[in-house]
ChimeraX commands (.cxc) that place a marker at each C-alpha (Angstrom):
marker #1 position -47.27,-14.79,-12.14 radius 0.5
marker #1 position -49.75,-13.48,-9.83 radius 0.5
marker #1 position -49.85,-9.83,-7.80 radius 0.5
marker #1 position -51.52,-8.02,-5.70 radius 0.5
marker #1 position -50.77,-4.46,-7.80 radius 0.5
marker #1 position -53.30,-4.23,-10.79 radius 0.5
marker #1 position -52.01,-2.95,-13.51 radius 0.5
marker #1 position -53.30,0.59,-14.49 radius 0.5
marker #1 position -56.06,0.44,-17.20 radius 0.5
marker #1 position -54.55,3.56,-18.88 radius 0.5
marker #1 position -50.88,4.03,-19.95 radius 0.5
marker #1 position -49.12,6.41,-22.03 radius 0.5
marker #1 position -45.51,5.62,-23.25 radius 0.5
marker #1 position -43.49,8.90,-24.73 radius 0.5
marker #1 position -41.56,7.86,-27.66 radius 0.5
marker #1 position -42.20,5.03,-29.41 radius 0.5
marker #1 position -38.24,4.01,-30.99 radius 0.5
marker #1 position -37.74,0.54,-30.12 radius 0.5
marker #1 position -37.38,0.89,-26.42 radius 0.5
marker #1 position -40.52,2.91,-25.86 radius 0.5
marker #1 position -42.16,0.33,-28.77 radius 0.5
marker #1 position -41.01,-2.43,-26.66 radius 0.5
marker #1 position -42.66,-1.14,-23.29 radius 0.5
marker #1 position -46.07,-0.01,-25.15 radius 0.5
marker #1 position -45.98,-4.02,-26.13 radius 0.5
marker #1 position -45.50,-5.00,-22.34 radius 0.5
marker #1 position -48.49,-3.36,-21.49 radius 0.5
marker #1 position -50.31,-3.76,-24.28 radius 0.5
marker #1 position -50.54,-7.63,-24.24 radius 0.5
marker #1 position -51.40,-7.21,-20.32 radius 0.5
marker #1 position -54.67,-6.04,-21.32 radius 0.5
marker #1 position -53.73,-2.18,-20.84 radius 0.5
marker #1 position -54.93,0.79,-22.89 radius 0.5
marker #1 position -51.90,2.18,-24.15 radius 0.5
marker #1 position -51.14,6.02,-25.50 radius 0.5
marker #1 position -47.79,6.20,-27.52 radius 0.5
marker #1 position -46.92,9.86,-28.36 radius 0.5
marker #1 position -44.23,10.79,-30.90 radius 0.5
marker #1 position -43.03,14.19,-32.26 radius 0.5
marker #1 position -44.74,14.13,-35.35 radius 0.5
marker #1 position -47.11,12.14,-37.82 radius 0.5
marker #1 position -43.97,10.03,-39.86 radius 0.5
marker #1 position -42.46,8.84,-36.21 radius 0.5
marker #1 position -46.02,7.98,-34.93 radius 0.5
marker #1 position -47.22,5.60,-37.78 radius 0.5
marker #1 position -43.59,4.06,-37.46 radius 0.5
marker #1 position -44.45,3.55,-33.81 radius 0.5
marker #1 position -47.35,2.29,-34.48 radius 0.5
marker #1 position -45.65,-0.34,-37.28 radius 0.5
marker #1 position -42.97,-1.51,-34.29 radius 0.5
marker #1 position -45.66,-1.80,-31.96 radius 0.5
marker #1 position -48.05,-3.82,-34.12 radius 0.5
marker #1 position -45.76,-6.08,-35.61 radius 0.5
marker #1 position -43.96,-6.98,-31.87 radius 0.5
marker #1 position -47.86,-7.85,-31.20 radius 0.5
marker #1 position -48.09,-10.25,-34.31 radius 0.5
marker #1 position -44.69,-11.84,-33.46 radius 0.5
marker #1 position -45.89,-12.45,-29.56 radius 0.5
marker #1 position -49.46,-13.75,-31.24 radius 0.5
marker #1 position -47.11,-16.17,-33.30 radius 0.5
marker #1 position -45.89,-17.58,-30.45 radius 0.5
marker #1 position -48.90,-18.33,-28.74 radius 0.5
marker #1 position -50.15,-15.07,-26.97 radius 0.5
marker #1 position -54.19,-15.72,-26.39 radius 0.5
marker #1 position -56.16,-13.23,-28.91 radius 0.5
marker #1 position -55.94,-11.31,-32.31 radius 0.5
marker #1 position -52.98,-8.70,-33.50 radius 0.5
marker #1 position -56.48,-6.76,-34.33 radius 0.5
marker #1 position -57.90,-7.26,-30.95 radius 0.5
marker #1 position -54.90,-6.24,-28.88 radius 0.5
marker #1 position -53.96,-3.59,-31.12 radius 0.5
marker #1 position -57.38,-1.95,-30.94 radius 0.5
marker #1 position -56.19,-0.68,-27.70 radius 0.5
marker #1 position -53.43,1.00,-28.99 radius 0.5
marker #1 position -53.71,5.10,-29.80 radius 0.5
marker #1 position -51.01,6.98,-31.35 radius 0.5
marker #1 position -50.51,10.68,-31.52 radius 0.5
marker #1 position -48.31,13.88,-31.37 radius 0.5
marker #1 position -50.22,15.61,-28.81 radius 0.5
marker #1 position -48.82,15.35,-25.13 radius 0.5
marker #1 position -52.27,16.58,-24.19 radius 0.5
marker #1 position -53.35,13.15,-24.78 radius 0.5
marker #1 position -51.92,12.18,-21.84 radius 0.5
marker #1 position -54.66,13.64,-19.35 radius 0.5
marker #1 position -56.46,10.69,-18.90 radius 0.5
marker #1 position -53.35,8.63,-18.12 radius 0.5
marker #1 position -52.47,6.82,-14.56 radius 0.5
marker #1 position -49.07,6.02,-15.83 radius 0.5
marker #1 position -46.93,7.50,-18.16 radius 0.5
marker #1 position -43.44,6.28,-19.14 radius 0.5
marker #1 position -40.70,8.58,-20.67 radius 0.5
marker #1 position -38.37,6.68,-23.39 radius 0.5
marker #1 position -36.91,9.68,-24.41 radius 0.5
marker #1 position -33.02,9.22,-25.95 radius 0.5
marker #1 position -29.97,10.09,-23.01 radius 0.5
marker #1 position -29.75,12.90,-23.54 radius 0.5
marker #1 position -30.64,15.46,-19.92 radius 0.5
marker #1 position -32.23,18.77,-22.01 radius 0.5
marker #1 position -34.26,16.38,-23.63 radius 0.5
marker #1 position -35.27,14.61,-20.66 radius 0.5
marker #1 position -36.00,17.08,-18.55 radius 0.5
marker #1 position -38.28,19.07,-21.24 radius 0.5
marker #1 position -39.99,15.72,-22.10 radius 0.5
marker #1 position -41.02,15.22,-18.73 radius 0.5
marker #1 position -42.07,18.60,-17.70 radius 0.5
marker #1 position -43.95,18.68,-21.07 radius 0.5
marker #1 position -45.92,15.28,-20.13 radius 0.5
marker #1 position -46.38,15.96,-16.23 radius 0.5
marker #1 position -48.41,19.60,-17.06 radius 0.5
marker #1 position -50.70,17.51,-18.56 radius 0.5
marker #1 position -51.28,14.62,-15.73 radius 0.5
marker #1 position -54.34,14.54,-13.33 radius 0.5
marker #1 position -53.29,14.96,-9.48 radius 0.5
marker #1 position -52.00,11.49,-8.50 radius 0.5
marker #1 position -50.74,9.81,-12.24 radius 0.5
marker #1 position -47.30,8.28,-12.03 radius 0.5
marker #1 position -44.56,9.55,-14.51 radius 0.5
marker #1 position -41.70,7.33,-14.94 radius 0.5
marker #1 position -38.66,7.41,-16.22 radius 0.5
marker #1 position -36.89,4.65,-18.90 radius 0.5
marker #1 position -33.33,6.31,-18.31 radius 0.5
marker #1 position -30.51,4.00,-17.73 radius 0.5
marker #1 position -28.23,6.32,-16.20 radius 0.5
marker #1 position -29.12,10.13,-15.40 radius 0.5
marker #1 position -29.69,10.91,-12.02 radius 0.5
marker #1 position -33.63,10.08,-11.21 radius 0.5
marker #1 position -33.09,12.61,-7.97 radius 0.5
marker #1 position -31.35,15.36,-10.43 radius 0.5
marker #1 position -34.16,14.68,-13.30 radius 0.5
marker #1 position -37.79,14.78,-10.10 radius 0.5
marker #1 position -35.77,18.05,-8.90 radius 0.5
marker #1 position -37.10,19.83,-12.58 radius 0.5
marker #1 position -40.72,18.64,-12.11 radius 0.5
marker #1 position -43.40,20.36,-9.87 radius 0.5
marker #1 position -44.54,16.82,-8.43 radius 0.5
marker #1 position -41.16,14.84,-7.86 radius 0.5
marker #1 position -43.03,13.12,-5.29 radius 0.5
marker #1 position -44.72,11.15,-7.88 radius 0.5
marker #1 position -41.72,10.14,-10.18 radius 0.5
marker #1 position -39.85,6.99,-10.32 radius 0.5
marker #1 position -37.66,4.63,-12.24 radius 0.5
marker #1 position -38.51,2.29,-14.86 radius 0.5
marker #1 position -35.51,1.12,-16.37 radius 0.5
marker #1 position -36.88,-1.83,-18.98 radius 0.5
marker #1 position -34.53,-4.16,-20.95 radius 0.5
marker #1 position -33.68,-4.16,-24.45 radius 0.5
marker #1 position -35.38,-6.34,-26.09 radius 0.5
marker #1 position -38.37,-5.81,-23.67 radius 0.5
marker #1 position -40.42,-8.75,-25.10 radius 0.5
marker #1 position -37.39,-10.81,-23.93 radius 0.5
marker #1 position -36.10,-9.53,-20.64 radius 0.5
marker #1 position -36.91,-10.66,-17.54 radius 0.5
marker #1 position -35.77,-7.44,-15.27 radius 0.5
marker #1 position -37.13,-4.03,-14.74 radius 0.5
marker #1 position -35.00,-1.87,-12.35 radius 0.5
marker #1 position -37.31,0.28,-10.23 radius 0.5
marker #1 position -34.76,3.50,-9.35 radius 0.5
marker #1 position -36.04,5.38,-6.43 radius 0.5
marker #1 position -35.52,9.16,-6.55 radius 0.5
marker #1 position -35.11,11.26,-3.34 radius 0.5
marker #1 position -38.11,12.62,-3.52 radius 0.5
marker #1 position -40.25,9.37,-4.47 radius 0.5
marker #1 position -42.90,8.69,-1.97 radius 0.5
marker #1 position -42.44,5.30,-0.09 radius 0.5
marker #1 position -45.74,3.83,-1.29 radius 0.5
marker #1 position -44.52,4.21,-4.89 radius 0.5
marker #1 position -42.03,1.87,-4.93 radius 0.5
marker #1 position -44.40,-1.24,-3.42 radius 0.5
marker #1 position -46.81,0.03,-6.39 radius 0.5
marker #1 position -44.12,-0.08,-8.70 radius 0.5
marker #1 position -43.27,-3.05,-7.75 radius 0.5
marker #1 position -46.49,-4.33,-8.67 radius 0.5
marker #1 position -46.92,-3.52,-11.61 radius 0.5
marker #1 position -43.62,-5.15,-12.55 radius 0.5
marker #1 position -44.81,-8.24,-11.66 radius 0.5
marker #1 position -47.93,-7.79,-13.04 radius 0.5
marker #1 position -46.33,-7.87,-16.36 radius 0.5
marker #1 position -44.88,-11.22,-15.39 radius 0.5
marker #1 position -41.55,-9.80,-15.01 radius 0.5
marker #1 position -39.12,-9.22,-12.10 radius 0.5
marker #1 position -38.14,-6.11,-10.76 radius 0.5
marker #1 position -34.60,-5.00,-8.87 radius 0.5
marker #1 position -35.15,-2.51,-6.34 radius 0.5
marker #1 position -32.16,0.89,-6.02 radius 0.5
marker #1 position -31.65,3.78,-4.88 radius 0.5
marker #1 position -30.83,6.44,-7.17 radius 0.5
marker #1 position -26.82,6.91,-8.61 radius 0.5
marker #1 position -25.15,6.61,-11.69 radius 0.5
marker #1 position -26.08,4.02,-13.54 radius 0.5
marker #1 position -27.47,2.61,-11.15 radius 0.5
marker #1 position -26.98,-1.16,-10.83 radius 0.5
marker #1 position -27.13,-2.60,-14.13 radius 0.5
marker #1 position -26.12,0.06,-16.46 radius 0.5
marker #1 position -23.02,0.74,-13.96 radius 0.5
marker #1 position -22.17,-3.27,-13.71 radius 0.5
marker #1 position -22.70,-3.73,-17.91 radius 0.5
marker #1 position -20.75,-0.78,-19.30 radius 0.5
marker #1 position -17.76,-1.60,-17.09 radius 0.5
marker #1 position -17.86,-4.93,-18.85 radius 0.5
marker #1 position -18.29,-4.01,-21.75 radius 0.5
marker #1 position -15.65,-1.55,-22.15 radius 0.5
marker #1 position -13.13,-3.46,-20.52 radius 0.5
marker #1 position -14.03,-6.14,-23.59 radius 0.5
marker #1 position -13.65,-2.96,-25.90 radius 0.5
marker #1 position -10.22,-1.73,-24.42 radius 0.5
marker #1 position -9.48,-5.47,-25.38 radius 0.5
marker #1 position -10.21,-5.53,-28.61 radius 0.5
marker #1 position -8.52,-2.41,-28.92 radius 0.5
marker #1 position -5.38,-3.80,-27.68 radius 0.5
marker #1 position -5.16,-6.70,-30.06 radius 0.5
marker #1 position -6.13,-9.27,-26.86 radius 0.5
marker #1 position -8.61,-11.20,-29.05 radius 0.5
marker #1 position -11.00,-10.61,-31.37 radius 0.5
marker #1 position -14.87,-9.41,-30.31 radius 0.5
marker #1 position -16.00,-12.62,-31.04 radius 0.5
marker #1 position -13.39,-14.80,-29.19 radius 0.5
marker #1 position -14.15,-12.19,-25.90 radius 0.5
marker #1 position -17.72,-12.41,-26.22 radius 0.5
marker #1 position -17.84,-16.44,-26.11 radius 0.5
marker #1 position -15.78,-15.92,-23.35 radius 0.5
marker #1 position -18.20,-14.69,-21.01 radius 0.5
marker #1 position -21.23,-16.95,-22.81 radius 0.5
marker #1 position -19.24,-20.30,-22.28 radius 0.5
marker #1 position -17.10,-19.42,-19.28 radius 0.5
marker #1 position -19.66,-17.16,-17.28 radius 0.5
marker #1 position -23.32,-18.15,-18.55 radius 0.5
marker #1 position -23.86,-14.65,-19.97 radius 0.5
marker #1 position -26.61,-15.47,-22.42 radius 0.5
marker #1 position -24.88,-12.58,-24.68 radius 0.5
marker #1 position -21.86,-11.11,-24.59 radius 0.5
marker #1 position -20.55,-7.50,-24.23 radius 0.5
marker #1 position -19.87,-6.57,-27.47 radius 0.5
marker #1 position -23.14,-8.11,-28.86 radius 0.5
marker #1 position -25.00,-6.73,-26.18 radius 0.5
marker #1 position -23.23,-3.34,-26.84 radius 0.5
marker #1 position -24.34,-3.46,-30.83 radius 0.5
marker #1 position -27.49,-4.35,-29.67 radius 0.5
marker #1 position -28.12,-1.41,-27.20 radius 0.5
marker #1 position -26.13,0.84,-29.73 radius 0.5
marker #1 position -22.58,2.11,-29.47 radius 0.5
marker #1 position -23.91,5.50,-29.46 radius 0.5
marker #1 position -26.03,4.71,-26.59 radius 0.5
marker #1 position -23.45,3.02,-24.75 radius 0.5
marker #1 position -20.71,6.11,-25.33 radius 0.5
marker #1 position -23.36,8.42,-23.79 radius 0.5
marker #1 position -24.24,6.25,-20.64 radius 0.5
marker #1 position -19.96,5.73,-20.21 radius 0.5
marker #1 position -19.16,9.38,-20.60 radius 0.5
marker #1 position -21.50,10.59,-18.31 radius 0.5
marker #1 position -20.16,7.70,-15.75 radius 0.5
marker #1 position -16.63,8.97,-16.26 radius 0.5
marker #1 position -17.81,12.70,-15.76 radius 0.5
marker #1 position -19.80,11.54,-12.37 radius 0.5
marker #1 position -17.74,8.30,-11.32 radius 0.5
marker #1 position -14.04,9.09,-12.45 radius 0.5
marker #1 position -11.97,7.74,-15.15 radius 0.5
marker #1 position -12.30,4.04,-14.81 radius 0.5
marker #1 position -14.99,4.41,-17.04 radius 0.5
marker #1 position -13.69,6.87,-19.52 radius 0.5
marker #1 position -14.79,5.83,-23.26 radius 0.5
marker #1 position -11.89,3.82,-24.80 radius 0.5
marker #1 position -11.09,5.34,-28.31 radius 0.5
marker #1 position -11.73,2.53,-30.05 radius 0.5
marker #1 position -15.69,3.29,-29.16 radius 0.5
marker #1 position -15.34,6.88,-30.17 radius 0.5
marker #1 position -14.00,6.36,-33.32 radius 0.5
marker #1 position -16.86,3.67,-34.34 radius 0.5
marker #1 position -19.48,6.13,-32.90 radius 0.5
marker #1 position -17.54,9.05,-35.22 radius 0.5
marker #1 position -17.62,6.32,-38.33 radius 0.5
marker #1 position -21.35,6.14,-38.01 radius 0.5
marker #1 position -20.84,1.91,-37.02 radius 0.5
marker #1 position -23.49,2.53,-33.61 radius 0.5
marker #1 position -24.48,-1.70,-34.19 radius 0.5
marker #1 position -27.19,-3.55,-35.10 radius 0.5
marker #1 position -29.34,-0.48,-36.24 radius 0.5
marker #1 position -26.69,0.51,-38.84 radius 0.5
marker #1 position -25.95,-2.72,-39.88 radius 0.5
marker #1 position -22.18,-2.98,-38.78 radius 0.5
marker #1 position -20.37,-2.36,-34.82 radius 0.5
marker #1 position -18.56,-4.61,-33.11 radius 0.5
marker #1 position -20.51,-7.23,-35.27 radius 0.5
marker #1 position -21.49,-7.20,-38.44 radius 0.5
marker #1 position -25.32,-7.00,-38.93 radius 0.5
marker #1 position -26.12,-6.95,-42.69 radius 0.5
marker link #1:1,2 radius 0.2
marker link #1:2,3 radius 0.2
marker link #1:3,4 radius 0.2
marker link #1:4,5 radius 0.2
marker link #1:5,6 radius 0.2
marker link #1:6,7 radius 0.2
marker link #1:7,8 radius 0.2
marker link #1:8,9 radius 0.2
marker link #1:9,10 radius 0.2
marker link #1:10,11 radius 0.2
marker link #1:11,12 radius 0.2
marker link #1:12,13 radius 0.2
marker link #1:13,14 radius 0.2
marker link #1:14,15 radius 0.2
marker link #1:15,16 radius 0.2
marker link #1:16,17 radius 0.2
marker link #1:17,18 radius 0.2
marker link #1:18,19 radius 0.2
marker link #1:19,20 radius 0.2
marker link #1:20,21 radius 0.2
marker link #1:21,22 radius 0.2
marker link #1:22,23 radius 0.2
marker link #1:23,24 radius 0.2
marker link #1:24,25 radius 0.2
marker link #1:25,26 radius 0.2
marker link #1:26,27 radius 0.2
marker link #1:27,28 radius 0.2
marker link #1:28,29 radius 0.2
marker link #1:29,30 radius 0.2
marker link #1:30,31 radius 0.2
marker link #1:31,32 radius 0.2
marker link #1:32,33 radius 0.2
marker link #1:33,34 radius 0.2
marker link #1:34,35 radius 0.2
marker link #1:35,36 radius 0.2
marker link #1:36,37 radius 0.2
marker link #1:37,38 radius 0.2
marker link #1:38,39 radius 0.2
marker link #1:39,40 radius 0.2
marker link #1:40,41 radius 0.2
marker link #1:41,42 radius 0.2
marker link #1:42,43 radius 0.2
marker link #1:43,44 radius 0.2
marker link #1:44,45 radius 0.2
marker link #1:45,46 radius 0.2
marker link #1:46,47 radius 0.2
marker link #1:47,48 radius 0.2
marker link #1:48,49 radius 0.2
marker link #1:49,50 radius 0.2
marker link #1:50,51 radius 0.2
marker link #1:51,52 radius 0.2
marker link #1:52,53 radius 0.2
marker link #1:53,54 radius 0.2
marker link #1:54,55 radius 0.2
marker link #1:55,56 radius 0.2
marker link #1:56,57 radius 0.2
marker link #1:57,58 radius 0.2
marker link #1:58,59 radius 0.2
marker link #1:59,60 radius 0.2
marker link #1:60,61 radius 0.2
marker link #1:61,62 radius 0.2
marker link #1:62,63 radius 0.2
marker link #1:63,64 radius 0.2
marker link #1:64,65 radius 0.2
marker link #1:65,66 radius 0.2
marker link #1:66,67 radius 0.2
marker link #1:67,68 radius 0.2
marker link #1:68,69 radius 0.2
marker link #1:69,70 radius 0.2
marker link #1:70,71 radius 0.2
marker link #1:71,72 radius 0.2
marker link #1:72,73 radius 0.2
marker link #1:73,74 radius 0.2
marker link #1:74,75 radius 0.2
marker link #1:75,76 radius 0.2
marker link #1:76,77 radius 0.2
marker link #1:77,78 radius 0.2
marker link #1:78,79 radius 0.2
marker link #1:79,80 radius 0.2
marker link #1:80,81 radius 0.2
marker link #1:81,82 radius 0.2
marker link #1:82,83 radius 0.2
marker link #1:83,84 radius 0.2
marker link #1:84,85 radius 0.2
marker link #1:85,86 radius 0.2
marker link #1:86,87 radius 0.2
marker link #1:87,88 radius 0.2
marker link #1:88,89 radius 0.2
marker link #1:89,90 radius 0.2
marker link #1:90,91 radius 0.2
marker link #1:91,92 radius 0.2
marker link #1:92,93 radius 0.2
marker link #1:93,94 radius 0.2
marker link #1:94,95 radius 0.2
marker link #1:95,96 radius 0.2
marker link #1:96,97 radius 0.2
marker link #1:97,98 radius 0.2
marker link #1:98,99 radius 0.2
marker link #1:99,100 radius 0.2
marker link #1:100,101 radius 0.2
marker link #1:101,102 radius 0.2
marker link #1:102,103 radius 0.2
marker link #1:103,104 radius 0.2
marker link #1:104,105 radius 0.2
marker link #1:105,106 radius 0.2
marker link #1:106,107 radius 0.2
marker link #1:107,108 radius 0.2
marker link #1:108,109 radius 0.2
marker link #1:109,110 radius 0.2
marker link #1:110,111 radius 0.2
marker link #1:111,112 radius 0.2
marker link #1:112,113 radius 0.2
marker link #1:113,114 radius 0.2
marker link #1:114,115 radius 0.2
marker link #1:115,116 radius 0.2
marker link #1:116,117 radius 0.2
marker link #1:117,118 radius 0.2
marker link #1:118,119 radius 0.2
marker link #1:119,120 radius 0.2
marker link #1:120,121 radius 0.2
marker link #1:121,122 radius 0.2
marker link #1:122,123 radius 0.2
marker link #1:123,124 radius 0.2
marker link #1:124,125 radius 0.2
marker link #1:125,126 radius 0.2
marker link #1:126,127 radius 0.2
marker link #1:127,128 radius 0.2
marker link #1:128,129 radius 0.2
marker link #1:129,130 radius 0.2
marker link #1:130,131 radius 0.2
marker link #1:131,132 radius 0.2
marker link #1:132,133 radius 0.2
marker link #1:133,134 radius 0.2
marker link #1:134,135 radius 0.2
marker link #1:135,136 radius 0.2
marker link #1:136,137 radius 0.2
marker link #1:137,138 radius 0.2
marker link #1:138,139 radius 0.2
marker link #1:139,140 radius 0.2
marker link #1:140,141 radius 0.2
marker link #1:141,142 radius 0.2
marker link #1:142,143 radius 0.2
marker link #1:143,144 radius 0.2
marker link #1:144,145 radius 0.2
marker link #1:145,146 radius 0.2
marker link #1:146,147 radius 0.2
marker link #1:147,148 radius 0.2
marker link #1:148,149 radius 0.2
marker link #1:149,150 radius 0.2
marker link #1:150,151 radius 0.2
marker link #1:151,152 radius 0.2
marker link #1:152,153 radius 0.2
marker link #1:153,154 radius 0.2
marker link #1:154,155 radius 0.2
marker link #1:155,156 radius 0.2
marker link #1:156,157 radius 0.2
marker link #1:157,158 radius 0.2
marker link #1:158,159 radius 0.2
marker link #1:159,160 radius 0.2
marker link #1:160,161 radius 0.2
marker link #1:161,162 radius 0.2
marker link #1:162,163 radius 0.2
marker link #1:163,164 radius 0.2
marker link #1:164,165 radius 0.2
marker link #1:165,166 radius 0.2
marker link #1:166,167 radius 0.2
marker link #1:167,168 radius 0.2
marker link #1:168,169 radius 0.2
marker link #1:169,170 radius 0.2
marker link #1:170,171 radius 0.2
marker link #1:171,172 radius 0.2
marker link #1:172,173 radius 0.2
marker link #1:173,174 radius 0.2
marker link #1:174,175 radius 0.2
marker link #1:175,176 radius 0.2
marker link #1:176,177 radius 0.2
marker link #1:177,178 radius 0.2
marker link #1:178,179 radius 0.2
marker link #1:179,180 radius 0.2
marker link #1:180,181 radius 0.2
marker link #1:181,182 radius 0.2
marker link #1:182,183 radius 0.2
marker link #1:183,184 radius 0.2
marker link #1:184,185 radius 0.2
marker link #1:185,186 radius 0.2
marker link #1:186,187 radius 0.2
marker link #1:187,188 radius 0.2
marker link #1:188,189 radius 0.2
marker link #1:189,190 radius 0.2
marker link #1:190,191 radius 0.2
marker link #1:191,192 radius 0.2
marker link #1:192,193 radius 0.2
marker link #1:193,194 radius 0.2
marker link #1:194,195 radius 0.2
marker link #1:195,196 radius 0.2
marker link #1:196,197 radius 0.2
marker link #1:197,198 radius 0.2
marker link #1:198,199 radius 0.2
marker link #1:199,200 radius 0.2
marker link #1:200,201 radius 0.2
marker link #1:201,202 radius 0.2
marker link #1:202,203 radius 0.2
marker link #1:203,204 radius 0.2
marker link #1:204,205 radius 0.2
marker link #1:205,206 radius 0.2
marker link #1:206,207 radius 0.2
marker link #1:207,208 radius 0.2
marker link #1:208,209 radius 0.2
marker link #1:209,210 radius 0.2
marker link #1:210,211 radius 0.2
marker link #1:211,212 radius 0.2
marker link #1:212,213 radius 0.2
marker link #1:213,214 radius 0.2
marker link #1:214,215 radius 0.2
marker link #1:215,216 radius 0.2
marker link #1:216,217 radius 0.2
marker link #1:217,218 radius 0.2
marker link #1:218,219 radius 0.2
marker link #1:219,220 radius 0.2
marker link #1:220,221 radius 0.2
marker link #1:221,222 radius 0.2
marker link #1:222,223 radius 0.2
marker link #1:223,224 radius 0.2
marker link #1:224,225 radius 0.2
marker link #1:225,226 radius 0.2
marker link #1:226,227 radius 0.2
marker link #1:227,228 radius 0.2
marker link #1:228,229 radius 0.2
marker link #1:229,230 radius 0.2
marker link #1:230,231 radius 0.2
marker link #1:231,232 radius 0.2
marker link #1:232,233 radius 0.2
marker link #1:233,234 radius 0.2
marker link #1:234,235 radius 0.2
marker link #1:235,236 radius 0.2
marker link #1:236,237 radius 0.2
marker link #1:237,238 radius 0.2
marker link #1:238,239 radius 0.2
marker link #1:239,240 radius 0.2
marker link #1:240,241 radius 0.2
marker link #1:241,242 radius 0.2
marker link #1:242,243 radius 0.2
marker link #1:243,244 radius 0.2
marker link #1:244,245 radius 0.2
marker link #1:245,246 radius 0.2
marker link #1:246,247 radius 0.2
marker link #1:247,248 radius 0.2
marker link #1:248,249 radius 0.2
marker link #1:249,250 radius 0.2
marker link #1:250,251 radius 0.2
marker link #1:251,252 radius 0.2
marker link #1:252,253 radius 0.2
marker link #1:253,254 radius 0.2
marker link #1:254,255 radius 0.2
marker link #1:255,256 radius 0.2
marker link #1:256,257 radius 0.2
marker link #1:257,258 radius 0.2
marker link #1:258,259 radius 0.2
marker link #1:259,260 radius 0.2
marker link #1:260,261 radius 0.2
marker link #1:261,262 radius 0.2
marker link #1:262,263 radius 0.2
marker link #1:263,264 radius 0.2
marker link #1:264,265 radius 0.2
marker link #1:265,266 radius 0.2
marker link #1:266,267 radius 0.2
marker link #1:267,268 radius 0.2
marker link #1:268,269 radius 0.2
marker link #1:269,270 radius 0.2
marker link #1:270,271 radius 0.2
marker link #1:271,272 radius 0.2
marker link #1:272,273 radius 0.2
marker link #1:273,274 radius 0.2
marker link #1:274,275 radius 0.2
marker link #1:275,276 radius 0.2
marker link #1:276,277 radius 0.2
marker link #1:277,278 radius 0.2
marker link #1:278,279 radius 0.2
marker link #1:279,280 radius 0.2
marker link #1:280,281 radius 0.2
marker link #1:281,282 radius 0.2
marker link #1:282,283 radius 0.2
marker link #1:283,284 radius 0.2
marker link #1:284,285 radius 0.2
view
């Protein structure tokens, strides 16, 4: 896929879990220099394991070069400092707003004049979140897709303040990664987050009520409606801690049609969060 938006040579990603692994990857095998800071030594090397071995699976499959090659672009540290030299710089900080906001105005003292910072977030408010930051003019929306090695979509989620020629750039660079990019205006949860939760915890309030089983609901919507996964899957793979967090601030900002069914609480309470505990709707082990 061709564009007319290079990429940038130099990218930083902040946090490398498996979202922020998963977007250091995207850029990485695009020929990008990328930065991945964590909060300390133990989280960076495991970064720097995710990273490396999404790299060896995508060389597997027939990516041009050497896991040794690509990786040698990859730098990994605990210094935000590091991200001075950056043109881009995308936050995958967990949902959390404190944390958010103090990630971002931690990375964005250290930018030169005219570097991008970017958001992963697939909820907060993008307008509330560039209000905290001295250049808001120069903040956007990335929202990637978990698995990023897999998804198609980025959402580019315009803040208030975002200048106009951000979003064509943004843009861009989606499509530069060979992937395609939804364009929205800021709200909560914004298109995709808003469209898959509602989904998903209708499927939940089903379980809950003895309708069918997760399984039965999940083919459901693979055989009947093409969904390539369905809700409850999808919601172990995300995590059911992640998904609790995006629905309860929807029900705080939206109203209560999207108020957390118990069901999902009591899962999230047990420790069961999906796939990266081994057991939520699904069994994993």
């Amino acid at each position: 896929m061709s564009s007319t938006t290079a990429l940038p040579t130099r990218v930083g990603v902040l946090g490398g879990g498996r979202m922020g692994a998963g977007i250091a990857h995207a850029f990485l095998i695009n020929g990008c220099e990328v930065l991945v800071v964590e909060r300390d030594d133990d989280s960076a090397a495991a970064a720097r394991e995710r990273v490396e071995s999404a790299v060896a699976k995508s060389v597997e499959r027939g990516l041009a070069g050497t896991v040794e090659g690509i990786a040698s672009r990859l730098t990994v540290s605990t210094d935000y400092a590091d991200f001075a030299d950056r043109e881009l710089v995308v936050e995958a900080v967990p949902e959390i707003w404190d944390l958010k906001v103090s990630s971002l105005q931690g990375v964005e003292k250290h930018l030169a004049d005219g570097a991008v910072l970017a958001s992963n977030t697939s909820s907060l408010s993008m307008t509330g979140l560039a209000a905290e930051l001295a250049r808001p003019q120069d903040f956007i929306g990335l929202h990637f897709f978990n698995p990023v090695p897999a998804s198609t979509l980025i959402e580019v989620v315009i803040a208030q303040q975002s200048r106009p020629e951000l979003v064509g750039t943004a843009k861009g660079w989606v499509e530069a990664l060979g992937k395609t990019a939804v364009v929205v205006n800021d709200a909560p949860g914004f298109a995709s987050s808003r469209l898959g939760v509602a989904i998903a915890l209708e499927a939940m309030r089903m379980v809950e009520e003895g309708v069918a089983s997760a399984e039965d609901i999940d083919n459901a919507m693979v055989l009947g409606y093409k969904h390539p996964t369905g809700p409850l899957r999808t919601t172990d793979i995300v995590g059911l801690d992640v998904r609790l967090g995006i629905a309860e601030y929807l029900a705080e900002t939206l109203g209560e049609r999207f108020a957390p069914p118990q069901i999902l609480r009591e899962k999230v309470a047990r420790g069961e969060l999906g796939r990266k505990t081994g057991k939520g709707f699904f069994d994993w082990a």
